[in-house]
C-alpha positions as CSV (number, residue, x, y, z in Angstrom):
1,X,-109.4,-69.5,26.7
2,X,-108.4,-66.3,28.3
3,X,-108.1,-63.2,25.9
4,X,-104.1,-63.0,26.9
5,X,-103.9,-66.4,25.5
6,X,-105.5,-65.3,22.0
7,X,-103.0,-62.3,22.5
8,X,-99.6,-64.4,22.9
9,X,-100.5,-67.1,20.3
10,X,-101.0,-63.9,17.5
11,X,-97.9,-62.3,18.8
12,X,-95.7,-65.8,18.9
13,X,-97.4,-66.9,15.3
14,X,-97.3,-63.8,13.6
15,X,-95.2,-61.3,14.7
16,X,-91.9,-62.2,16.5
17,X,-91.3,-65.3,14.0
18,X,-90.5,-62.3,11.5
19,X,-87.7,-61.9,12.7
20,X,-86.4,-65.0,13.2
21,X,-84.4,-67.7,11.0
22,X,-84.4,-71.9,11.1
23,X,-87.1,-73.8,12.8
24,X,-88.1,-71.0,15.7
25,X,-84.4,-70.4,14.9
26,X,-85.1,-67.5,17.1
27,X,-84.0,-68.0,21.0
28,X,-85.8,-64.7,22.6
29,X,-89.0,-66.3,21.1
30,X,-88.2,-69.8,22.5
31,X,-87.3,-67.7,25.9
32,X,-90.3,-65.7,26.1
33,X,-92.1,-68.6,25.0
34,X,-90.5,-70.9,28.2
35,X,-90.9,-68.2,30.4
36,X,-94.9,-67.2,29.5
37,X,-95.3,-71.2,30.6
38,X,-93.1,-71.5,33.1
39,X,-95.4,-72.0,36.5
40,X,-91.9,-71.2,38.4
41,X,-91.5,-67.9,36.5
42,X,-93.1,-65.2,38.8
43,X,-95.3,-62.4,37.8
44,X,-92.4,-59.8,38.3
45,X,-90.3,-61.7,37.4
46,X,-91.6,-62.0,33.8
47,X,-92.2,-58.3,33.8
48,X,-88.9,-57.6,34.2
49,X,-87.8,-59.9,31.3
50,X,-90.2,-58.8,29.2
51,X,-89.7,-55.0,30.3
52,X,-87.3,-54.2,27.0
53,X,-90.9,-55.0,25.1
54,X,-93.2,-52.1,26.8
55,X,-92.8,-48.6,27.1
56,X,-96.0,-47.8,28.9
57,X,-97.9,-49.2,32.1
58,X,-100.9,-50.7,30.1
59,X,-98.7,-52.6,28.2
60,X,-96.8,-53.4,31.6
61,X,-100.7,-54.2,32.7
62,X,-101.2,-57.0,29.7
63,X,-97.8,-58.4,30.2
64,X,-98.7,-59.2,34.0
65,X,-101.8,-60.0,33.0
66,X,-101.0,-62.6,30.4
67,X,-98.5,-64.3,32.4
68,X,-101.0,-64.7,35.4
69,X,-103.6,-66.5,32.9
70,X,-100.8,-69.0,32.8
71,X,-100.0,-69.2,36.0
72,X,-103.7,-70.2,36.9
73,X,-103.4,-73.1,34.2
74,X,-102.7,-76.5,35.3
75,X,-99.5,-78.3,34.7
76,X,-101.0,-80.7,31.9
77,X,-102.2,-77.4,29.5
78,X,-98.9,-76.0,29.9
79,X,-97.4,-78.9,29.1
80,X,-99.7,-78.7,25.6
81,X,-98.9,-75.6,25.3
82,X,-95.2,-76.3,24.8
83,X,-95.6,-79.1,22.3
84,X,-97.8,-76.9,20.6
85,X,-95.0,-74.6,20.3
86,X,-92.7,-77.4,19.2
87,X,-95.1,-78.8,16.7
88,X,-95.1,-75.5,15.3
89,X,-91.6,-74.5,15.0
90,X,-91.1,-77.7,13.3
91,X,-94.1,-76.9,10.9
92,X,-93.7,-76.3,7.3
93,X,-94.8,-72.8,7.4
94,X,-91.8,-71.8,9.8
95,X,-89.3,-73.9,7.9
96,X,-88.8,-70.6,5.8
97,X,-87.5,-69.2,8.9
C-alpha cells in the first residue's frame, strides 16, 4: 500500500472526522473522500480543490502525490475503498459524530 494511502486513511480516520457531526455528517470529508477516488478527478484538478488545505509546495507535493497513488489503482480497489468509507461512517465509533 502506498505511503499516501497510510497518509489519507490517518487524516480521514482521525483528524477531519473532528470536526464533523452525524454518520460522516461532514460533506467536505465525503467530498475529499469522492474526489481522492475518483479515477475521473485529475491531478490538478484535485490540487486545486484541495488547495484551501496547503500553504506550502511540499504539502502541494503530497497532495499530488497522494491523488496519483489512486489514480494508478484499478477500478475494483477504488471501489473497496469507498465502501470502506461507508462501512465506516456508519460504524459505531463515528455515530458520536
Amino acid at each position: 500500500m502506498c505511503s499516501t494511502m497510510k497518509l489519507l486513511r490517518v487524516l480521514v480516520l482521525i483528524a477531519l472526522p473532528l470536526y464533523c457531526f452525524a454518520g460522516s455528517g461532514c460533506p467536505l470529508v465525503e467530498e475529499v473522500v469522492n474526489k481522492t477516488i475518483d479515477s475521473q478527478v485529475s491531478v490538478d484538478e484535485y490540487q486545486t480543490f484541495m488547495k484551501p488545505f496547503s500553504n506550502d509546495p511540499i504539502t502541494d507535493k503530497a497532495i499530488a502525490q497522494l491523488k496519483e497513488c489512486f489514480l494508478t489503482q484499478s477500478d475494483e480497489t477504488l471501489s473497496k475503498v469507498g465502501e470502506m468509507m461507508d462501512i465506516i461512517y456508519k460504524s459505531e465509533w463515528c455515530a458520536a459524530f
